[in-house]
C-alpha positions as CSV (number, residue, x, y, z in Angstrom):
1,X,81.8,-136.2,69.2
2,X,81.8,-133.7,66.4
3,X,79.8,-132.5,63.6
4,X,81.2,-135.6,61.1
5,X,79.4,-138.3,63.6
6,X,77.8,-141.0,61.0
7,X,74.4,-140.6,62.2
8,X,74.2,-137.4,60.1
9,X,75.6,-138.7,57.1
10,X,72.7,-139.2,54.9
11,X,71.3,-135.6,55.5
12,X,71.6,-133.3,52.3
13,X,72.6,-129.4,52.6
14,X,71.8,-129.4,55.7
15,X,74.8,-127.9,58.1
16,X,72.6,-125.2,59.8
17,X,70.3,-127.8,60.8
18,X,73.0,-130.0,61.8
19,X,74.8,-128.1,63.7
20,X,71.9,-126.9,65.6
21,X,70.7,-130.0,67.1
22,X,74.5,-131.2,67.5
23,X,74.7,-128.5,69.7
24,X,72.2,-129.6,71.8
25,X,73.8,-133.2,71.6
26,X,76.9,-132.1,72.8
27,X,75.1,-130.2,76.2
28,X,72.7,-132.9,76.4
29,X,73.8,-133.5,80.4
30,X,73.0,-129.7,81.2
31,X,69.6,-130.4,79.8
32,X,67.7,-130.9,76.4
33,X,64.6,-128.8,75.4
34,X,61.5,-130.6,75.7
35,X,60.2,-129.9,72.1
36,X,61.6,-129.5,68.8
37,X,59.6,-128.5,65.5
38,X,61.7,-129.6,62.1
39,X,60.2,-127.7,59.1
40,X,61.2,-127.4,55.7
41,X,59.4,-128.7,51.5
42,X,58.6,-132.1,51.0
43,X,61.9,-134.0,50.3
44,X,64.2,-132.1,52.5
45,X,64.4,-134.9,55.1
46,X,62.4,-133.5,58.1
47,X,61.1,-136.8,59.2
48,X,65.2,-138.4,58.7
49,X,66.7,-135.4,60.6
50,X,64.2,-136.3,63.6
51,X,65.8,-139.9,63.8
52,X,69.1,-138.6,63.6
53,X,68.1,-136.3,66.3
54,X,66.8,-139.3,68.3
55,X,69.6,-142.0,67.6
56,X,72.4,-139.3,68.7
57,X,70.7,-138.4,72.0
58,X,70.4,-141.9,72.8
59,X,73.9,-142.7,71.6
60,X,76.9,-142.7,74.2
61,X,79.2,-140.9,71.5
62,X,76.4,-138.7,69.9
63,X,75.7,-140.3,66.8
64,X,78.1,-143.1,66.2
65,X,76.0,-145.2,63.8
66,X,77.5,-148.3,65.3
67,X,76.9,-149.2,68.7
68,X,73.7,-150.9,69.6
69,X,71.5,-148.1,71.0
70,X,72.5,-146.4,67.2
71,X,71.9,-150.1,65.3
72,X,68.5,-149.8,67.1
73,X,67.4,-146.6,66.2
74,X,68.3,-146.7,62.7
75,X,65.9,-150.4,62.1
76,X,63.6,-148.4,64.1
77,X,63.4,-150.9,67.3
78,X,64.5,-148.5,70.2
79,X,62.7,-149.2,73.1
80,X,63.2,-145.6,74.0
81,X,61.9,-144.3,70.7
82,X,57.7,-144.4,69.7
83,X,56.6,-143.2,66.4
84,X,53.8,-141.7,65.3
85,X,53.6,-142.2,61.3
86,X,50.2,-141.8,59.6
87,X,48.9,-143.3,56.4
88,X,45.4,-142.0,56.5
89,X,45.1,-137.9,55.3
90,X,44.8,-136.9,59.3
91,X,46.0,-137.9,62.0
92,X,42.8,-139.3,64.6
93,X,42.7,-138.0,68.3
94,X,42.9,-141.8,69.1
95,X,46.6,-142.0,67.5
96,X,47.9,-139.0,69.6
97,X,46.1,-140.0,72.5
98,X,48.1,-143.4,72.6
99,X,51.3,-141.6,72.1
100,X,50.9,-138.9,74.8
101,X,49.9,-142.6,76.7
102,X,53.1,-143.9,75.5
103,X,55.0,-140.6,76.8
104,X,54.8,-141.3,80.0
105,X,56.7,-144.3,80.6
106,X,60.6,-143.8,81.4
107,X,63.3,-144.8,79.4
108,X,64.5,-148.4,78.8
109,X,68.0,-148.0,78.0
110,X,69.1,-144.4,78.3
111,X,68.5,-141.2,79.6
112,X,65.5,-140.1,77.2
113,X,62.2,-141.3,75.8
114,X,62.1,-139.4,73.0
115,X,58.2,-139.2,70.8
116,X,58.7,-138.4,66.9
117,X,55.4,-137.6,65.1
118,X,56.4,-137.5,61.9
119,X,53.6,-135.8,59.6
120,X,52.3,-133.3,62.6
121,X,50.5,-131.1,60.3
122,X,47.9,-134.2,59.7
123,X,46.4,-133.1,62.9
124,X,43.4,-131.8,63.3
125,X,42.5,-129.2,66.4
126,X,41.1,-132.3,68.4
127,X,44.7,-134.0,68.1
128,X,46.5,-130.8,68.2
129,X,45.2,-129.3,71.6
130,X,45.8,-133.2,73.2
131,X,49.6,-132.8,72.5
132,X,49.7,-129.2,73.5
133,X,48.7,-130.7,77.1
134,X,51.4,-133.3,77.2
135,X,54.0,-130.4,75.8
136,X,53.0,-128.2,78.8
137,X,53.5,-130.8,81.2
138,X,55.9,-133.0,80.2
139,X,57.5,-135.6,82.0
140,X,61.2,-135.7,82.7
141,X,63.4,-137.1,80.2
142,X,60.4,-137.0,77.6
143,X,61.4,-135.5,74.5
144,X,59.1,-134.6,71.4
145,X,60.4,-134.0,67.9
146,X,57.6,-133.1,65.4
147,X,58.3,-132.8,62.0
148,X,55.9,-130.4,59.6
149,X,56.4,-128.1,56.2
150,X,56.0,-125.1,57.7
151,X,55.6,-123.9,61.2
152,X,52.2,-122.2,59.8
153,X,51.1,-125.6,59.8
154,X,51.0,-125.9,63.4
155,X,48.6,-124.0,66.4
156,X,50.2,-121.2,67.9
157,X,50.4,-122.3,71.1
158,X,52.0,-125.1,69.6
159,X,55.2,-123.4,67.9
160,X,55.1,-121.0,71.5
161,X,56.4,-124.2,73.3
162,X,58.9,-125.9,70.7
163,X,62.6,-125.1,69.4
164,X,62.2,-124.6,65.5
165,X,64.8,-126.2,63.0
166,X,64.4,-125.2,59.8
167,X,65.7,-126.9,57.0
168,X,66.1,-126.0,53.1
169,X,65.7,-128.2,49.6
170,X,69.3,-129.6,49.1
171,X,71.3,-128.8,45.8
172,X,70.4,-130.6,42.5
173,X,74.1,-131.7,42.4
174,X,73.8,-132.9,46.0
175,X,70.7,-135.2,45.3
176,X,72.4,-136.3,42.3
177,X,75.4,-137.6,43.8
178,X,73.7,-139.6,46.6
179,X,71.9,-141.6,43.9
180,X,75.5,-142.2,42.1
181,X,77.0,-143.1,45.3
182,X,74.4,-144.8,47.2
183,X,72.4,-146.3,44.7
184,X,75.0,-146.7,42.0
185,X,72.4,-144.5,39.2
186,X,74.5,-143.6,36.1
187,X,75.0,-139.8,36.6
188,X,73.1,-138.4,33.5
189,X,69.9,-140.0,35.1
190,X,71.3,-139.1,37.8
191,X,71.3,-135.3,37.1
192,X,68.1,-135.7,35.2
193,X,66.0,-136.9,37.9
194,X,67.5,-134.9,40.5
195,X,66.3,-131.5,38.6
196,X,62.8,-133.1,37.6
197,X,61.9,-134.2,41.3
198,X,63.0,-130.3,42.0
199,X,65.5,-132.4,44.9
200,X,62.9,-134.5,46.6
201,X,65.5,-137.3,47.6
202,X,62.9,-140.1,47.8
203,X,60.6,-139.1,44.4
204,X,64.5,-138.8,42.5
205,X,65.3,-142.5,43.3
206,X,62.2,-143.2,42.4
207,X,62.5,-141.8,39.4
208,X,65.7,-143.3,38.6
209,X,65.0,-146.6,39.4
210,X,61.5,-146.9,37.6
211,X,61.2,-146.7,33.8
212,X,57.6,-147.0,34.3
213,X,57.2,-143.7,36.8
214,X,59.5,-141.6,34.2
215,X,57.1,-142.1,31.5
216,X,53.9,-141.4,33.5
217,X,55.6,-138.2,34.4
218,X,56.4,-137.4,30.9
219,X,52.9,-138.0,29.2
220,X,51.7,-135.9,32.6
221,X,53.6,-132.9,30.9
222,X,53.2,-133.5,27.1
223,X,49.5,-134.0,27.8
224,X,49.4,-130.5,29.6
225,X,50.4,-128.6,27.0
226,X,48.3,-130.4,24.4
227,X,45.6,-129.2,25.7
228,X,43.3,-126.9,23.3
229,X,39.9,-126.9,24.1
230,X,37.5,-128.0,26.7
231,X,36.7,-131.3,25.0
232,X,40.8,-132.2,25.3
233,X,41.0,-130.7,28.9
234,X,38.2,-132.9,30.3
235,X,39.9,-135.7,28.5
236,X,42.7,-135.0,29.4
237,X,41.6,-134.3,33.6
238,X,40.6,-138.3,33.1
239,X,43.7,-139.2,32.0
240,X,45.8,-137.2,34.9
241,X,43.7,-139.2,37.5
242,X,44.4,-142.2,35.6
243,X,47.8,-141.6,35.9
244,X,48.2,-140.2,39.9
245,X,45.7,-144.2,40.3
246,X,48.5,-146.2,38.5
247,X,51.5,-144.0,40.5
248,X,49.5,-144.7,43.9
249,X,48.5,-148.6,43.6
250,X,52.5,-149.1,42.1
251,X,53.3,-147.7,45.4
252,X,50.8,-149.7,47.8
253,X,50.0,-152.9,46.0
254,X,53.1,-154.9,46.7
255,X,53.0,-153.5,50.1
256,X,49.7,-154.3,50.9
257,X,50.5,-158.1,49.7
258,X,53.1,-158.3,51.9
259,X,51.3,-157.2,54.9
260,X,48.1,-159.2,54.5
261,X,50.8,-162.4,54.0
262,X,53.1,-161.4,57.1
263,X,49.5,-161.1,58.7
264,X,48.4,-164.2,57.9
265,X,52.1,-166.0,58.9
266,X,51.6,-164.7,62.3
267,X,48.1,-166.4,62.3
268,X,49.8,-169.6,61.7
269,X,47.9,-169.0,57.7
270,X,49.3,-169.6,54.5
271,X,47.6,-167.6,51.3
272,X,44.7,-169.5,49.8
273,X,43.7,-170.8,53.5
274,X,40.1,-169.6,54.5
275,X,39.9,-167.4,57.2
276,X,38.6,-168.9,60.5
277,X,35.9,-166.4,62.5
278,X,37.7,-165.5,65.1
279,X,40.2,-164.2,62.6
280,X,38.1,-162.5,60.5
281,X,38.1,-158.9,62.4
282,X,42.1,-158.8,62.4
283,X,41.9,-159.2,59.0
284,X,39.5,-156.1,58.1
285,X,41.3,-154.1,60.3
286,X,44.6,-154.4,58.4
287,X,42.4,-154.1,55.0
288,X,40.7,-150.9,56.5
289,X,44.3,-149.7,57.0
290,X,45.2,-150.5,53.5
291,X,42.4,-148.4,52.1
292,X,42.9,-145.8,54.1
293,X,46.5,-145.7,52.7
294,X,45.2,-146.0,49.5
295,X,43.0,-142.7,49.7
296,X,46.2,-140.6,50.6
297,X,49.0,-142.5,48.5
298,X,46.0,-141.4,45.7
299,X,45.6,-137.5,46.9
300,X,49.6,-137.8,46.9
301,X,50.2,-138.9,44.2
302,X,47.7,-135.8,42.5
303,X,49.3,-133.4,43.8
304,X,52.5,-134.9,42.5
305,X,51.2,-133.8,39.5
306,X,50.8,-130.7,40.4
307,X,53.8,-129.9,41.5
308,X,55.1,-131.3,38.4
309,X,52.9,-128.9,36.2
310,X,54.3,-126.0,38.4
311,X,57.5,-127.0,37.6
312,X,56.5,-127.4,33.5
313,X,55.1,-123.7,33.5
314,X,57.5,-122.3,35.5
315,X,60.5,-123.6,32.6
316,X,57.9,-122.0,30.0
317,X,57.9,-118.7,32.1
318,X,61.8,-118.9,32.4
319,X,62.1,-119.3,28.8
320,X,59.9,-116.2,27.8
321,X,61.7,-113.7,30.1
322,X,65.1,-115.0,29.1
323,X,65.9,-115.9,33.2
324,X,68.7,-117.8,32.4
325,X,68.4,-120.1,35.1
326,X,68.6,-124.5,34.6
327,X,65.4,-125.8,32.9
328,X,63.9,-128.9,35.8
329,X,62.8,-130.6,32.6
330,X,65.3,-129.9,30.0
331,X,64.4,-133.2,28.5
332,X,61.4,-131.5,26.8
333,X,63.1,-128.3,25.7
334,X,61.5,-128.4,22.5
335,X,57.8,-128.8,23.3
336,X,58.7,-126.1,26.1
337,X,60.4,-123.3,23.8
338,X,57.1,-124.5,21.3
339,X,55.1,-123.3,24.3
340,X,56.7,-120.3,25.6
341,X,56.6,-118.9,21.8
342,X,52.8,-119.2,21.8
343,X,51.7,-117.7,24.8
344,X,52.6,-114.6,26.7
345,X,54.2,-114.6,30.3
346,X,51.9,-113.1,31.6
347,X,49.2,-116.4,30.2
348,X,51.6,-118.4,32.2
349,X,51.2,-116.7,35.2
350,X,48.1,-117.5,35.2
351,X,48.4,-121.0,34.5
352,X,50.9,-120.9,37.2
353,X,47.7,-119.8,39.4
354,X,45.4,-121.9,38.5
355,X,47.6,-124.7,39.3
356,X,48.1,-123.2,42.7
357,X,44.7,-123.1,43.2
358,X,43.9,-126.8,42.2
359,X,46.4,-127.8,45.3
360,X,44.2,-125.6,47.7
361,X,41.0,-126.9,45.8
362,X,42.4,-130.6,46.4
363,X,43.5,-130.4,50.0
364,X,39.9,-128.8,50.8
365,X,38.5,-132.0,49.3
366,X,37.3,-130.9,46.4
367,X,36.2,-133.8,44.3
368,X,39.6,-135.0,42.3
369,X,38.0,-135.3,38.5
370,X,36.2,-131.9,38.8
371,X,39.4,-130.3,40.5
372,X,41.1,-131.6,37.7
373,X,39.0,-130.9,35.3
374,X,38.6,-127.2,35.9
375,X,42.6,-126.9,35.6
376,X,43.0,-128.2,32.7
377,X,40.7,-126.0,31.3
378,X,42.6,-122.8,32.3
379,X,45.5,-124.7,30.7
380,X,44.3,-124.4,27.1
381,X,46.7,-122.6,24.8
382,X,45.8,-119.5,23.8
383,X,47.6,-118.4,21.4
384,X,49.7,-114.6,22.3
């Protein structure tokens, strides 16, 4: 086993990381530490580093890719693996209940039963302090891998009792040559969407692959910096929410369909059928489920925005102090230079703020229109 084993392959700019938890691979038989926290931004692959993590403990040759306890893990059917993946904007006491539950059966084919909660910082204090209870008293051969942006995000006496792994945003180039290689994306697209999703792996091939989601992201900027009043900032807030409603139900529609019809199969249904009784309760479940999905595929998909506002101002701040560092959206040089010439750095700064504030405001939940609203008022030109 070395630090090439397949497993890992798929894992951007990551070698500290790597090497840190191959380590612990590779003196697995002397003993593994119970808990591990894996931090880093959204797109750096915490939760895919906590399946590698998993598959090459469980593997015979650390990682092969190959053999069945590896073929397993990657389709996400080891017996010795439980995950915990939310859909809703917190994870309930209920969920990590089940898991700690789960934790303390043995292992079915190897020597560990490892618990990834992918998403930890969904927890409230509730779910929190039930996990810190199974993390000081775990049973043997029970390992838990928690994944979370920041360690901040997690209790105290939480982060006292894990190993941390921190990992970092992967190159532009990097993210751009996976999508050439692995999803065969013509490499000036390629390069284009790797800068714009600031080398978020899964919003890039996104990007790439969807015409549709390129535009929305375009007229998300070009609206921004069209605003110039309070009448075109409040239009301009509907439009945004418009927007992040469109992004979320592209991402959860055909999804949904093809869980209420999988549902239905198992129920011996075909779509069109009606619904006997008994049947009836299974069925609001999964549509509870869905709209619970729905409220946080929405709040994502705001705060997408966001984050693609940041990176608008931050190219019009670049430009008026001469940084001379890449442009993330060098497609709209132009309207950017247009912008950086009217306003003053230090107007973007504040717009840089504001937008800042709009995440905190959203992830209070703050209603989404007036949160919006309110920002693109403090985005009005003024003129220097």
């Amino acid at each position: 086993m070395n630090a090439s084993a397949p497993i890992w392959d798929d894992l951007l700019g990551q070698p500290e990381a790597v090497s840190q938890l191959e380590l612990a691979v590779r003196h697995r038989n002397q003993g593994v530490h119970h808990a591990w926290l894996m931090t880093g931004p959204p797109g750096s692959g915490r939760s895919n580093l906590a399946h590698a993590f998993a598959a090459a403990l469980l593997c015979a040759e650390g990682g092969c890719g190959t053999c069945k306890s590896c073929v397993l893990a990657q389709a996400g059917t080891h017996p010795d693996i439980a995950v915990l993946s939310t859909e809703k904007v917190v994870i309930s006491i209920d969920e990590v209940r089940a898991l700690v539950a789960d934790s303390q059966f043995g292992s079915s084919m190897g020597k560990f039963r490892i618990m990834i909660i992918e998403d930890a910082d969904r927890m409230i204090e509730r779910s929190s302090n039930v996990l810190l209870k199974a993390l000081e008293e775990p049973p043997a051969g029970t390992i838990w891998l928690l994944c979370a942006p920041s360690e901040a995000d997690m209790l105290p006496t939480i982060r006292s009792r894990v190993r941390r792994v921190g990992l970092k945003v992967p190159a532009v180039e990097e993210v751009a040559r996976l999508l050439v290689t692995r999803d065969g994306i013509d490499p000036v697209l390629a390069g284009q969407v790797a800068a714009e999703s600031q080398s978020h792996i899964g919003m890039a091939r996104r990007l790439a692959t969807s015409h549709e989601a390129r535009s929305r992201r375009r007229e998300t900027l070009l609206a921004a910096l069209a605003i110039n009043g309070v009448t075109s900032a409040v239009n301009t807030a509907e439009r945004w929410l418009d927007i992040a409603k469109k992004d979320a139900e592209a991402l959860t529609t055909e999804r949904d369909l093809e869980e209420r019809t999988a549902t239905l199969r198992t129920m011996g249904l075909q779509p069109g059928d009606a619904i006997p009784n008994n049947m009836k309760s299974d069925l609001k479940a999964l549509e509870e489920a869905q709209k619970r999905r729905a409220t946080r595929s929405l709040r994502d998909g705001i705060d997408r925005i966001l984050v693609d506002l940041l990176s608008l101002y931050r190219d019009v701040l670049t430009i008026q102090i001469d940084a001379q560092t890449p442009l993330i959206n060098a497609e709209l040089l132009g309207q950017i230079s247009e912008a950086a010439s009217a306003t003053s750095a230090a107007q973007t700064i504040e717009k840089l703020e504001a937008i800042a504030q709009a995440r905190l405001r959203i992830d209070r939940n703050v209603r989404d229109l007036m949160v919006l609203e309110s920002l693109g008022v403090s985005l009005r030109i003024k003129r220097a």
